[in-house]
Every structure is written in structure tokens, then in C-alpha cells.
N, C-alpha and C positions, 0 to 999 in steps of 0.2 A: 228482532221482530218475529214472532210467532206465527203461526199458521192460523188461517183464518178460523173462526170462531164457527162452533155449528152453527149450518144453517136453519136459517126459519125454513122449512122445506116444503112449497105450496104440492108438491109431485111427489110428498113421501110413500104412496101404496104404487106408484109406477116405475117399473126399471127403467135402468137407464146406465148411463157409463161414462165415465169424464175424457172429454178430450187435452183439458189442462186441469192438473193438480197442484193448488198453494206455488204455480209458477210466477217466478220474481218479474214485475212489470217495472217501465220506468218513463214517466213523460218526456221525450226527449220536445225541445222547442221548435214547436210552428211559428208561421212568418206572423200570425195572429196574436200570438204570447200564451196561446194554450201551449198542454203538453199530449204527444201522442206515441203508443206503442202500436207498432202493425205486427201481426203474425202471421204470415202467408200460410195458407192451408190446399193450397190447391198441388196438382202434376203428383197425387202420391202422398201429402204429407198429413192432410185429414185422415186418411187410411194407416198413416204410420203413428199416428199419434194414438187412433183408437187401438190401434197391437199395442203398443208401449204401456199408454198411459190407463188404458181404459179395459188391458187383458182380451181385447176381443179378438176371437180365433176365427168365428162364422163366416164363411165367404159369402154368404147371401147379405150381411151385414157390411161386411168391408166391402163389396161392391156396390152397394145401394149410397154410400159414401161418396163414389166418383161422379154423381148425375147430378144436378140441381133434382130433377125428377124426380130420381129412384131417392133422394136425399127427404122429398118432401112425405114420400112414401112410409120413411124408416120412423123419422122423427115427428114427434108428437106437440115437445118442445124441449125452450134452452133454459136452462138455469144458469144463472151468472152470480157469481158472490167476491167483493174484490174487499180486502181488509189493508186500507191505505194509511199512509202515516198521518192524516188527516180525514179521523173519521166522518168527519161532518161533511166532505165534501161528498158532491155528486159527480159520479164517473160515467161517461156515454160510452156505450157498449153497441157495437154495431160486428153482425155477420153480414161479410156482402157475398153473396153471390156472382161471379165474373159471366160477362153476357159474350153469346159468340160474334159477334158481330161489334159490339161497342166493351172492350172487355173490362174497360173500368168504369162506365157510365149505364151497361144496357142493363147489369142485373139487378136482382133484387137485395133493399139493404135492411135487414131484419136488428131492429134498432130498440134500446133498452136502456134507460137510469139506472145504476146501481147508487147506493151510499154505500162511502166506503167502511161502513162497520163490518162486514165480513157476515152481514147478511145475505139471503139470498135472493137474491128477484127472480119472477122466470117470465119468459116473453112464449106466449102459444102459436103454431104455424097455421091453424086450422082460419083464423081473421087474417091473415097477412094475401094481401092484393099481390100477387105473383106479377114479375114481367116477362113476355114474349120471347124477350135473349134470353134468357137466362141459359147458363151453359154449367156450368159445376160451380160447387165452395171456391171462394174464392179467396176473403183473407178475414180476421178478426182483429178488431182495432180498439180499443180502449183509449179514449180523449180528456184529458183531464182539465180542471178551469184555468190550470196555472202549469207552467210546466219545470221539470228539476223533482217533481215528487215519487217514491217510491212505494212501492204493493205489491201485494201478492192476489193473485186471481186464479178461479177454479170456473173451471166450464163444463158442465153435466148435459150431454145430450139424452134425454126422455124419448123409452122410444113408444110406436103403435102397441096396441095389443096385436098380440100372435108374434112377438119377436121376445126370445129371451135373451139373457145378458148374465156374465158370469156376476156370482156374489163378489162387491167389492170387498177385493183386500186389506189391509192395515201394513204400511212399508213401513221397515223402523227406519231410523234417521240411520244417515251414512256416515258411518265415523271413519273418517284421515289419518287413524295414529295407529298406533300398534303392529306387529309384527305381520301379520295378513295385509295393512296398507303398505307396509315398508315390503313386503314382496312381490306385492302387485307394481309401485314405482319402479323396482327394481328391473324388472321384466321388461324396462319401455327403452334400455340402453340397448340397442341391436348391434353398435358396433363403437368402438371407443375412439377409433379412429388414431391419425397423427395427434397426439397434444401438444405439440411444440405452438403452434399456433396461441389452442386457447391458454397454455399457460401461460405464454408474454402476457396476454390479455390480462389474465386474474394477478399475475404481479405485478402489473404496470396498476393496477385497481387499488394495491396493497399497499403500494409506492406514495398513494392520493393523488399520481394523475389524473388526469381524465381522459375516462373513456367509453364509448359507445354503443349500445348493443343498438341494431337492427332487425326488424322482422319485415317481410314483403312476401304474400302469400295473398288469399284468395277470402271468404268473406270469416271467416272462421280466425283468420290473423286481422282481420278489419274489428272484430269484435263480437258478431253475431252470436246471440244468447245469449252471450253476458248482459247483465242491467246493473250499474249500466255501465256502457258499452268502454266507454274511458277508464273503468276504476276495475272492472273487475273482469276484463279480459286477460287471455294467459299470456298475453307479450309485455301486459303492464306487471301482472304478477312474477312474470319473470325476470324483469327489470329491477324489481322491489328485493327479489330473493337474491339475486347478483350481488346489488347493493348494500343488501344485510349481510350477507355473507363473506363480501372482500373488501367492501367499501371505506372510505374514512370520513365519510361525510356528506355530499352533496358532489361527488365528482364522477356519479355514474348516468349517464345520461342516453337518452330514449329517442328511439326513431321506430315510427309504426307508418307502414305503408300495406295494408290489404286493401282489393279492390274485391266485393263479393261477386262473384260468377265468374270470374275470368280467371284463364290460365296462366302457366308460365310463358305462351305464347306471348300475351301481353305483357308481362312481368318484366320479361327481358329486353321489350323496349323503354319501361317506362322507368328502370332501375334507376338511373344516372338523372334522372326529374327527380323523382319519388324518394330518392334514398340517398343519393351525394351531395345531389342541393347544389352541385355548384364547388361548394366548400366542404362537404362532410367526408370525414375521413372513418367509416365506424371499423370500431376492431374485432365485434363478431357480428356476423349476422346472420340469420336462421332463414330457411328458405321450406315454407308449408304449402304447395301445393301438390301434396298426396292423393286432395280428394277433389280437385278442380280440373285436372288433366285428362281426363277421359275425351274429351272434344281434342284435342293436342291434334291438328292434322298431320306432326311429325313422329310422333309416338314417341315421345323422347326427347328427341332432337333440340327440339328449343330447352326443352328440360336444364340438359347438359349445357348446351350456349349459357344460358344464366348463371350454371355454378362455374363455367371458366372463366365468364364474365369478371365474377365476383375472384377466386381465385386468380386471377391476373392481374387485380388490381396492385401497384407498387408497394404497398406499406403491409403487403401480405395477413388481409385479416380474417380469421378463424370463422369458418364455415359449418354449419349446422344443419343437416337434412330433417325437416321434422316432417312426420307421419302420421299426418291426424286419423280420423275415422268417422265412416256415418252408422248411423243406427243400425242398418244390414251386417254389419261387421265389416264393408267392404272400403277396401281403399287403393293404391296402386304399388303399392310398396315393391310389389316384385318383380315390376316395370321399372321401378328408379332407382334400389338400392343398391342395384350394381354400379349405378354410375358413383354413389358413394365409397360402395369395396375399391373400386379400380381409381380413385384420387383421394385412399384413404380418408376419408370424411368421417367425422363421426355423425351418428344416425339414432335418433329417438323414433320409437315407435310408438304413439298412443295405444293404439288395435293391439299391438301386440302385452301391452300392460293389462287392459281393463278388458277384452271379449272374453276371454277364455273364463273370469269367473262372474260374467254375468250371470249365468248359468247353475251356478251355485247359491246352494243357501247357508246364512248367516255363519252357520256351526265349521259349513265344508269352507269358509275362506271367503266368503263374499264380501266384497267392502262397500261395492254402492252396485246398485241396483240400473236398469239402461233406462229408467223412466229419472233416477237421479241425474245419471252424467249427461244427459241428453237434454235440453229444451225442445228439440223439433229432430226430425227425422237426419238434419245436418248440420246441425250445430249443438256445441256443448254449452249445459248452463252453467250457473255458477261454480257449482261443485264439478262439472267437467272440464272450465276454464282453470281453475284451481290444479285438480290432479292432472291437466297438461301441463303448468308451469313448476311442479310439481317434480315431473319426467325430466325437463330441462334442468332443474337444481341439483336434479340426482345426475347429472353428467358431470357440470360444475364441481360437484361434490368428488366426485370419484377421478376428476381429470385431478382436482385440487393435490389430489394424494400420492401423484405420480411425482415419486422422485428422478429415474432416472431415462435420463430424455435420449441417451448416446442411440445414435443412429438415427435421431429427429430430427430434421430440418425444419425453421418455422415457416419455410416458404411450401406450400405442399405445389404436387407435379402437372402444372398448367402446360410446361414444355411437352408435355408427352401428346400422344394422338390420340384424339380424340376415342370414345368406345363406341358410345351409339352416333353422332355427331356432334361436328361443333359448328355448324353451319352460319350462326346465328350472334356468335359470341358477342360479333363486333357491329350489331347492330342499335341504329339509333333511332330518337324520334323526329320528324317532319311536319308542323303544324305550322300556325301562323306565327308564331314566336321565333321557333326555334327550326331555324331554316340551313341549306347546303345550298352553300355557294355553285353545283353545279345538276343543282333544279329550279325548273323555271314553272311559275303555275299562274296561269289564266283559270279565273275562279266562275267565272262564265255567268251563269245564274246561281251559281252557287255564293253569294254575296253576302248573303245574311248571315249572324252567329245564333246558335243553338244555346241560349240560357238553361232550357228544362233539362237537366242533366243527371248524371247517375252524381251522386254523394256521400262522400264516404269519409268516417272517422278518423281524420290525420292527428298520429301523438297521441299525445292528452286531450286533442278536440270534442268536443259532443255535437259540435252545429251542423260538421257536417262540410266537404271539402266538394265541391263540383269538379268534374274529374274534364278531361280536353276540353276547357273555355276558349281555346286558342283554334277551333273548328270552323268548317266551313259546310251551311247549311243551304237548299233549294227550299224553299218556298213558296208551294205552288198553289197555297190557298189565299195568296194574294196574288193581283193581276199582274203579270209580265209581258211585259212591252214583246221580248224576243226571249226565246227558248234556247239558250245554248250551253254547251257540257263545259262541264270542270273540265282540264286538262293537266297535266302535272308530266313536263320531260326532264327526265332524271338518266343521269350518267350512274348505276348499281349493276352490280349482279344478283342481287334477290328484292325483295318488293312485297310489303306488307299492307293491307289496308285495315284500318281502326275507323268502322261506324258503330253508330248508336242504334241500339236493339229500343224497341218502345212499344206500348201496346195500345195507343191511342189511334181511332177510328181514321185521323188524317194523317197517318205515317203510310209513304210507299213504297214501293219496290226501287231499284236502281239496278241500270243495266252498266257492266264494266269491262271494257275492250282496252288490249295492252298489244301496240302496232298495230290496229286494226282489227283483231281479232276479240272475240266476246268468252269472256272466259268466266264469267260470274254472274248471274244475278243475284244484288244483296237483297235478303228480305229482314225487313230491321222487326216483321209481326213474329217472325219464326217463332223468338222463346218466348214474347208477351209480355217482357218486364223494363225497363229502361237500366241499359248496364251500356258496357260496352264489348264489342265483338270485333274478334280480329280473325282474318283468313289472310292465306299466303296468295298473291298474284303469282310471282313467276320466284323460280329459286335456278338461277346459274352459276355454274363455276367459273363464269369469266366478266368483268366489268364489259359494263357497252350501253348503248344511247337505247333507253325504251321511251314509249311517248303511251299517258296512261289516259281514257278517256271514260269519266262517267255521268252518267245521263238519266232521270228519271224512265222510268219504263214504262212503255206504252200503254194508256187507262192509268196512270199515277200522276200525272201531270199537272192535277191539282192538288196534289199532296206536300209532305213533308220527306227531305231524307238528311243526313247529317255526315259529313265526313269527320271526323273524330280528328281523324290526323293518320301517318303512315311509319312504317318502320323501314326503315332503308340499309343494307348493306356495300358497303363501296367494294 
């Protein structure tokens, strides 16, 4: 499919500058049988899409971006032009504006039919009935009548007079092949690591057993930017490229585990749910939270618990650090690579392939451009999903060629001690399912379960997976007879809590006391989006009896809170 068709352009003598260019949309299924794509634009990302996508440098302009306000100030109007694989359909087109106080109901939702011929329609702000909340951009969502359908969509924000805008450019398309592609992938192996691992893996592949790759990382290994989200992310690409490359058939087989926003703090509880099943034995698995770790309250620490996690497991399988990147060029690589160097890991770098020649033009070695590999300020599009899987083949590839293994062990050195810690390795999950015999939990008015939940792309899924269904939620916009606290006595030495972050008006605070003492307040408004959030309670070096006590906080008591489930260490 092609890029959209010029448009009919109602705003041709007015500047103006794209926030999305011919980006790949795809109606994923609502409970309605429509199809919808959301593109969050808020905390940063409208402002990084107009540097990206739109060339804009003016700070008077990228700050007039963060307000609802100063936003109505800049913009004049929107043009939308979406060129669908069904031109004839009409696609609804809505900017909403997030409200401070209601942040998905209070703001303004500035709303537009497109047909999908790659026409352009444009919606003007100058008649739009503004709301009271309204607090900044908030997200763009394109709803289709049916959903499974795919399109490309461009969004030009028109701005006032007295604001100028660079002349728009002409990007050539990003070509994958040739000597300049192959040195850029080249550049993303940072360390080849022990092979004795991945090589079992790739001739046990060759042999036509079966065998497994996994990935569990943060929303960038869930799928994010790719459209869609099953087919053309880099864990499914990289499964594909395995399979092409060693396979014999249909005996290479897939495990995808991302949860978007969350760190390896959570990762490494939810490993042995999300990734063993129970019965799954995978023989490599790739571990991408480079750019989700910055909240990490151990800096590391849990980092490392997951790759000894994974590294301890019996049947010894081939371990993969990968290294994604955001649009800043920023990521934590040199936070976590060490804990690769020091358990000989091999380690891909994204950032370290593709920043260096964004910078460059075509002639000096440039292969794709950061308005290509990017969809949004922190996730790669298609052509980003691609050249990270890409990176991963080029290890495959180069491990492929290693003849001589002497001095490799296929077990790599989980016996050794720990670098940064390992505090965490042997930590598990605690929910209503999946229970320890020596924790006892009174759920008090915490009774209810939490249906509205975070969801995310397991596999080959597109529907969409509700993430801790096995939770324990308070209720407090229904009447309660009697007001009393969760409790949960556990025989550990460390102690993990997993609630649900949300940005809905009836979500409260919760107050959390461990022996008596108050050592938390969760606030599930903090980040404004419904995921899940995990903080450390107590972390000791010795087992013993704590008793954990949490309680809606006072002025919340008609509200909503959710306990997700906990991580526990014996």
C-alpha cells in the first residue's frame, strides 16, 4: 500500500506541520465490533512528534504544545487524511484533550469523518465549545466501522498567523539492504557473549526439534508501534527470522510476554506466569527492558534477579540482553551492560546501531531517518520493529559461524555472586490463584475483583490479555456496611506490592502499614493511565512473620483502589 494520495488541501496558503506522516494505523477490536487505534500524545509526546515528524525547533511553538491553552493559541486547525484498504469507508477521527480533574471524561474532544481515500478533511478550533478541565493534548484515536482493517494516516496541525513553520521536507523512503544497512545492523552486537548456550539452541533448531524463543520486556516487546501489533513487531520478526534461518518446518515456536510501562521490577515477578506457563521450557530468551528501568527503585538490582532468574533455570537457556532506545537517543545500557559483561551475556544494542547515523544524510551513510524508525517519541514503527529484529538475526547469524566453542560451557555463571544484586532472583507472585502456604489474607473490604484492567498482546494475540484478573479491589462507590483493611501475614524476607495505576475520577489513594507502621501511600492518579505499578515494601536479609495492612486513605473512602497481587521472597 502506498502513501496517501495528495491531499484535497482546504488550508493550502496556511502553515502548518505534521504531527504524523503516512503512519501505519490498524483497527484493533472493541467490545462493539468496531476497530480502534489510540496514539497517546500527552507527558512530552506531542512536542516530540512535532521535532521528529514536523522539523520543529521554535520553543515558543513546542511549548504552546503542552497546554490545552497555549495549544488553542498555536493552532488554527487539523487536517486529517487517512488512505484505508477500504476507501469507501468513513473513519472517526477524534483529538481529545485530557481534563485535570476528570482526565479521560473532563476534556475537550475535537472530532472529524475522514473517507478513507487519502483525502483530506480539516476540522477548525476557532467553533469548537472548549471544556473547563481541560488540561493538555491528550490522545488521537482513529475508530473504524469494522475492525482488523489497515491505513496509513497523516495529521497536519495549521497554525495562527504570526507563527512560522519550517518549509516541509521530502524524506526518501528507508532502504534495509545494502552495505550502509548492513553496517548500521552490524553496530547493534555490543557483546557476543558465551555461545555455547545459543548454539545448542540453533542446532537443536537444525536437528527439527522444537524449540522456543521468548521475549518479556516492557511495551516496546508488547508490541507498541508496530500495526499491527501481532504481525509486525520485532519479537514476532525475530521468531520468523530464527525460523527461516535454522528451522525445518514449523518447529520453532513463540512466547511474547511485554507489559507496557512496567519494569523488570515487575518482570521478575511475573516471569514463571507470563513466560513458563507452568510447562514451558523456552531455550532462548531475550530480556528488553533498557528503556522501562529508570523508575527501578533498586537500580539494577531486580534487573539482575531476572537475568539469574532466567540463567538458573535447569535446562540452561540462552539469554539475550536487548537494548532498545527512545527518540532522545536515550536508554540505560550503561546501567545494565555490565551485568551482561560479568555473566558473559551476549547484548544487542538498538541506540548503538541506528543514533549515530540519524544524523547523517543519505550520501554520508544514512539508512532511515528518526521520523522512520520511530512511530512516537518511545516506540519503533514498522521499519523500527523490523531493524530491531533485524539486530537480533545479526547475532544468530554471527553466533551461527562460531566454530570453536572449547572453553564454553552451555551453562553460563549463575553460581557466582551476584554484581549489582541478586536480591530478588527467587521471587514469586501472590494473588488470589496463585497462593503460599505460609500467607494468610483477610481481604476485609477489599472483596471485589477489578475487571477494568491493563491489556496486553500475549503471542500472536491482538484481543488483548487483562493483566492480574486474580486481584483484590475496595469499592468504595458502593455502600459498605463496615470499613475494614486488606491484611496479608506472610512468613518473607522481602515484600513486593503490585496495584493498578488509573486515571479515572473514582480511583483513590491507599494507605500501607507493614507491623504497624505506615510506610506508603499508593497513589494509583500518579502516572494517569491504567498499567500496573509495583514498589518494594520491606527488603530483609532474614525470613520472619510481617503482617501487611492496607486501607483506603482518608477523603478516598468512596473511591476505587486495586491490589493487583504481591511479589514475595521466602
Amino acid at each position: 500500500m502506498g502513501g496517501p494520495a495528495a491531499p484535497k488541501d482546504p488550508e493550502k496558503k496556511r502553515a502548518g506541520f505534521y504531527i504524523m506522516k503516512e503512519k501505519e494505523i490498524f483497527g484493533s477490536r472493541k467490545k462493539d465490533g468496531k476497530g480502534m487505534q489510540c496514539i497517546p500524545e500527552n507527558n512530552g509526546r506531542l512536542v516530540s512528534s512535532a521535532k521528529i515528524t514536523g522539523n520543529i525547533s521554535d520553543e515558543k511553538i513546542l511549548k504552546s504544545l503542552e497546554q490545552t491553552q497555549s495549544f488553542r493559541r498555536l493552532v488554527h486547525s487539523i487536517g486529517v487524511c487517512v488512505e484505508s484498504e477500504v476507501p469507501e469507508e468513513t473513519i472517526e477521527f477524534t483529538f481529545q484533550m485530557y481534563g485535570r480533574k476528570d482526565i479521560y471524561g473532563g476534556g475537550t474532544k475535537i472530532s472529524l469523518s475522514v473517507k478513507g481515500d487519502g483525502m483530506e478533511q480539516n476540522a477548525g478550533l476557532s467553533d469548537m465549545v472548549w471544556s473547563d478541565d481541560d488540561s493538555e493534548p491528550g490522545q488521537i484515536s482513529f475508530t473504524f466501522p469494522t475492525s482488523g482493517h489497515r491505513a496509513k494516516a497523516s495529521v497536519k496541525l495549521y497554525v495562527q498567523e504570526g507563527f512560522s513553520v519550517p518549509q516541509e521536507q521530502k524524506e526518501e523512503e528507508a532502504d534495509l539492504t545494502g552495505r550502509d544497512a548492513e553496517n548500521m545492523i552490524s553496530r547493534s552486537l555490543l557483546w557476543k557473549g558465551n555461545p555455547a548456550p545459543m548454539k545448542k539452541a540453533i542446532e537443536k533448531t537444525k536437528r527439527g526439534e522444537d524449540v522456543t524463543l521468548a521475549f518479556i520486556g516492557g511495551s516496546i516487546t508488547q508490541g507498541a508501534g508496530a500495526v499491527p501489533v501481532h504481525t509486525e513487531c520485532y519479537a514476532w520478526k525475530t521468531c520468523c527470522a530464527f525460523a527461516k534461518r535454522f528451522g525445518t518446518g514449523n518447529n520453532v515456536h513463540y512466547l511474547k510476554a511485554g507489559v507496557g510501562g512496567t519494569p523488570s521490577e515487575l518482570g521478575m515477578i511475573r516471569f514463571e506466569r507470563d513466560i513458563l506457563r507452568g510447562n514451558e521450557k523456552p531455550d532462548i530468551v531475550v530480556i528488553e527492558f533498557a528503556v522501562n528501568d529508570e523508575g527501578d527503585e533498586t537500580k539494577g538490582v531486580c534487573y539482575e534477579s531476572l537475568v539469574r532468574k532466567v540463567l538458573g533455570l535447569p535446562w540452561h537457556p540462552a539469554v539475550i540482553l536487548l537494548f532498545s532506545v527512545f527518540a532522545d537517543d536515550w536508554n540505560l545500557q550503561e546501567r545494565l551492560c555490565p551485568v551482561g559483561y560479568y555473566y558473559n551475556i551476549p547484548m544487542v544494542s538498538v541506540r548503538d546501531a541506528v543514533t549515530g547515523q540519524f544524523g547523517l544524510k543519505k550520501p554520508e551513510g544514512r539508512v532511515v531517518s528518526k521520523n522512520q524508525f520511530f512511530y512516537d517519541m518511545y516506540h519503533p514503527s514498522n521499519i523500527g520493529h523490523s531493524i530491531m529484529a533485524g539486530c537480533l538475526d545479526y547475532l544468530f547469524e554471527e553466533t551461527d559461524k562460531i566454530e570453536d566453542e572449547s572453553g564454553h560451557k552451555e551453562e553460563q555463571g549463575i553460581n557466582m555472586q551476584s554484581l549489582i544484586g541478586g536480591d530478588f532472583e527467587n521471587v514469586r507472585l501472590l494473588d488470589r490463584k496463585e497462593t503460599y502456604p505460609k500467607a494468610e489474607i483477610i481481604c476485609g473490604s477489599f472483596y471485589h475483583k477489578d475487571e477494568d484492567l491493563q491489556c496486553v498482546e500475549m503471542d500472536t494475540d491482538i484481543e488483548g490479555t487483562p493483566q492480574f484478573p486474580n486481584n483484590w479491589q475496595y469499592d468504595g462507590t458502593q455502600e459498605l456496611k463496615i470499613n475494614t483493611p486488606f491484611t496479608l501475614s506472610i512468613n518473607c524476607s522481602r515484600l513486593l506490592l503490585i496495584f493498578k495505576d488509573a486515571g479515572e475520577t473514582e480511583t483513590g489513594r491507599a494507605e500501607v502499614y507493614v507491623d504497624g507502621k505506615h510506610v506508603l501511600t499508593a497513589d494509583p492518579l500518579k502516572n494517569g493511565w491504567i498499567h500496573c505499578n509495583t514498589v518494594i515494601l520491606f527488603s530483609e536479609n532474614r525470613t520472619r512473620q510481617h503482617t501487611v495492612e492496607i486501607l483506603p486513605a482518608i477523603g478516598d473512602e468512596k473511591k476505587k483502589f486495586t491490589i493487583l497481587g504481591f511479589g514475595y521472597v521466602v
